[in-house]
N, C-alpha and C positions, 0 to 999 in steps of 0.2 A: 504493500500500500504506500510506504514511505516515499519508494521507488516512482510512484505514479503522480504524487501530491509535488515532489519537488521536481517532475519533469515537467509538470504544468508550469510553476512557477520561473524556470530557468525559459522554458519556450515563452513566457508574455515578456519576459526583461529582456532578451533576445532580441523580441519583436520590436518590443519598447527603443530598442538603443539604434532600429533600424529607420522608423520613424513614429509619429504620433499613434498611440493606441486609445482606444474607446473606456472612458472611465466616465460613469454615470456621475454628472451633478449630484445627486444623494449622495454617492460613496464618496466622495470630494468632498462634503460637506461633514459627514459624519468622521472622516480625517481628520477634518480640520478640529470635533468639539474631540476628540480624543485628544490632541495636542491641548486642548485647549486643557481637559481635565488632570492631563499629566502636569502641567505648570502648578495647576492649582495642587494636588496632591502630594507637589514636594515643596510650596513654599507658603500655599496658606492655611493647609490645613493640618487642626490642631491634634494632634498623637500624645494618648494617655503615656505614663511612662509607667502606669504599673504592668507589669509580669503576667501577660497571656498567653494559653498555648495558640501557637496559629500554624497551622501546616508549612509557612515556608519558615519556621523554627525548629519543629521538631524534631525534625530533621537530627539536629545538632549534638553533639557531646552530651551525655547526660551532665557532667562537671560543670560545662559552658552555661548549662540553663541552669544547675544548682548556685551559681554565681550570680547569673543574672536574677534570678528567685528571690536570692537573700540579698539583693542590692549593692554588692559590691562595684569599686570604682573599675570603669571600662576606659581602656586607652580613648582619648582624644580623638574625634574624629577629624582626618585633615578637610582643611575649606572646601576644596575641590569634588570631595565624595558627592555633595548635593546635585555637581554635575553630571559625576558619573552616574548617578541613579536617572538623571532625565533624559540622559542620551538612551537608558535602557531601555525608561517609555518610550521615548521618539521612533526608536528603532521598533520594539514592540508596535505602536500606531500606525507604523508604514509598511511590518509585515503584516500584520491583519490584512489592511485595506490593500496592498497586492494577491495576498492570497483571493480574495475576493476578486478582484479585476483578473485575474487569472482564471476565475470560471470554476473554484471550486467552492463548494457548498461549505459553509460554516453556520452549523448545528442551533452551536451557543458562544459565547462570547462574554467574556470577565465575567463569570458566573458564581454570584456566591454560594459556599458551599459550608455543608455542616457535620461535624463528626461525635457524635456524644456515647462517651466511653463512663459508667459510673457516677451518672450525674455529673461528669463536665464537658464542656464542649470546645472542638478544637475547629476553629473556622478558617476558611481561605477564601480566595478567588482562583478560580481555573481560567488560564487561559483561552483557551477555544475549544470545539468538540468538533472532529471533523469522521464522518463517515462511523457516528458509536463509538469514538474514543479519544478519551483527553489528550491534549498535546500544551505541552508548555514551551511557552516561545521564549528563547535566550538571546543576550548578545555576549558577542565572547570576544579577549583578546584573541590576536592573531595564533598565540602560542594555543592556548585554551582549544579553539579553532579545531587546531590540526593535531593536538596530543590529548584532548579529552573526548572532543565530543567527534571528530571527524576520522578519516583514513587511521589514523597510528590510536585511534582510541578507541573510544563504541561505550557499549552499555558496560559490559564488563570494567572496562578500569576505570567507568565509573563507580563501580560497584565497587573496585577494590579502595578507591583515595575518593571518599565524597564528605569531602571535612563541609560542604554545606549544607549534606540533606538534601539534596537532590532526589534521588530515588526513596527517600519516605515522604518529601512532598508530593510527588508523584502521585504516589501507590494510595498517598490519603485523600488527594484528590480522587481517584476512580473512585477507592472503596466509599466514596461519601456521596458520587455523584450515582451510586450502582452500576459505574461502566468502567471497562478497561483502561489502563494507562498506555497511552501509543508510545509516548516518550519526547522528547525535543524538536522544537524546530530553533534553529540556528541560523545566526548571521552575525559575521563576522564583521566587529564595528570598526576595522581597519580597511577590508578592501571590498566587502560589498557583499562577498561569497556566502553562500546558502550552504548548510546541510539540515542533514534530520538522523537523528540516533534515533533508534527503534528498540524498543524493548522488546527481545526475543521470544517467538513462539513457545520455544520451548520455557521459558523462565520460569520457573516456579514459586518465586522469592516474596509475593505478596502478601500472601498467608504471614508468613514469619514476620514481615517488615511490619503490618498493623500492629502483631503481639507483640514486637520491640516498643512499639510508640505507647502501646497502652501499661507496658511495664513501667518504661519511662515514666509517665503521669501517674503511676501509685507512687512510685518512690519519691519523686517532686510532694505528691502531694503528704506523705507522710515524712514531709523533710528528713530523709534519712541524712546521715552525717556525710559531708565531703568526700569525696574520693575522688582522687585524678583517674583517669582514663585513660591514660597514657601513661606511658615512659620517655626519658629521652634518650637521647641514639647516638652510637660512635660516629667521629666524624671521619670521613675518609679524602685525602685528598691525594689526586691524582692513583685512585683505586686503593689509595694504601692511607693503613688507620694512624690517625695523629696523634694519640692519647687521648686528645679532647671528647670531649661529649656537649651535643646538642639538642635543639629542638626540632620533633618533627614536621611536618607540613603542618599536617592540622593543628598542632598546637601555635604553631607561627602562625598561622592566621586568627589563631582567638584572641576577639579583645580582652578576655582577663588572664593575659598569661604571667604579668605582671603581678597581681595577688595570690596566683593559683603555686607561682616559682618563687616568688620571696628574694630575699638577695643574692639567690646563686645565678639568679638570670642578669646576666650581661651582654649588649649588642655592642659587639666590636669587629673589627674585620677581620677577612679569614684569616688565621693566626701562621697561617704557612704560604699564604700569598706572598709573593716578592715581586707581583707586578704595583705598577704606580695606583693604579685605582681598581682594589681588592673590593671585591662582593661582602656586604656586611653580615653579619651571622650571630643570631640569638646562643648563645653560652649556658649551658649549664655547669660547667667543670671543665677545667684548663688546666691540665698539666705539661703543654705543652705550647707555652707564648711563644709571640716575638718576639726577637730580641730587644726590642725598644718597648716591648709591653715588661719585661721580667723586672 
């Protein structure tokens, strides 16, 4: 299906780049109030700051949300983030409305949805429903692109490194909306490029992934005690181990990795770099500085 869905969409931007193509004044317009709602949505409207579950969270660490639960301080968002979430709508409001000028049938569209596990409830919005099955529309770096979601990735290494809950946003979208999770559609906010990861026929992983999420929500809700999720990991440079020890992906991207590591976390650069402008790296244990660090 995925196969047919982004053949449409590559033959109208094709057609498109050949000359003028047929786009309904409605659909033109209704572009337009999506842009218009994504402006609103990241600069005037007001977001509680207490502690919900929402499907594109739960996803997450169970540590990451016991942090967030009990209020602790999250790194600093830089300035710039505000933009990068509206290029995501933008990008989001322009694949809609091509998938549409493209001649393929869209079901439902930002559809709220609801999950209630033991008296509580975990809500979201789904992206689109095309053909009986959700599809969540992403923009990705160019890297992201081509080693997560495209050719050198797929479902699978999504499935193996999804420090965002990707795949239990997913899975809690169907299981909410009572239909299948298709899986992503993609477009690359660097050079223009389309893909779609598919959640495999064969997959069987939904089942498990709802009872991880509803596990998750008894233990939040019976605030069990802290516990990291992680470990951190030998560093290895140039395939060979330095002594040092670091932080994994997924912990480099939590904002509380700072309360969660305490003072053994230190961002310094790589400690065995002898180029001029070394890649910086989160520290757990250094027994092996530079020599200008010792």
């Amino acid at each position: 299906m995925s196969d047919f869905i982004l053949g449409k969409i590559q033959m109208f931007l094709a057609e498109a780049n050949k000359a003028s193509v047929k786009v309904s004044d409605k659909l033109i317009e209704e572009f337009g109030n999506a842009c218009k709602e994504a402006f609103k949505k990241q600069f005037t409207e007001e977001r509680s700051k207490k502690f919900t579950y929402r499907m594109s969270n739960i996803g997450q660490p169970l540590c990451q949300l016991q942090m967030r639960k009990r209020g602790e301080n999250a790194e600093t968002i830089p300035y710039n983030a505000k933009m990068r979430n509206l290029f995501g709508d933008l990008i989001e409001a322009s694949a809609i409305t091509i998938i549409k000028a493209a001649g393929i049938e869209i079901k439902d569209i930002q559809k709220k949805v609801t999950h209630e596990f033991n008296g509580k409830k975990i809500n979201g919005t789904m992206d689109v429903k095309i053909n009986d099955k959700v599809w969540d529309i992403k923009s990705a770096s160019p890297y992201s692109f081509d080693n997560k979601f495209g050719e050198n990735g797929g479902f699978d290494a999504i499935k193996k490194d999804d420090a965002f809950g990707y795949i239990a946003q997913g899975f809690m979208y169907g299981e909410a909306d009572k239909s299948d999770f298709g899986g992503w559609i993609v477009i690359n906010k660097s050079t223009g490029e389309w893909c779609m990861t598919e959640v495999p026929l064969s997959d069987d992983s939904k089942e498990a992934t709802v009872q991880e999420v509803e596990e998750k929500i008894e233990k939040l809700e019976a605030d069990e005690p802290f516990e990291r999720c992680f470990t951190d990991n030998e560093e290895y440079f140039y395939k060979k181990p330095t002594g040092n020890r670091v932080l994994g992906i997924t912990c480099s991207f939590c904002p509380y990795k700072k309360p969660c590591w305490g003072n053994k976390l230190h961002y310094l650069p790589q400690q065995q770099s002898k180029g001029k402008n070394p890649r910086w790296v989160w520290y757990t244990e250094i027994n092996n500085p530079r020599p200008d660090e010792d």
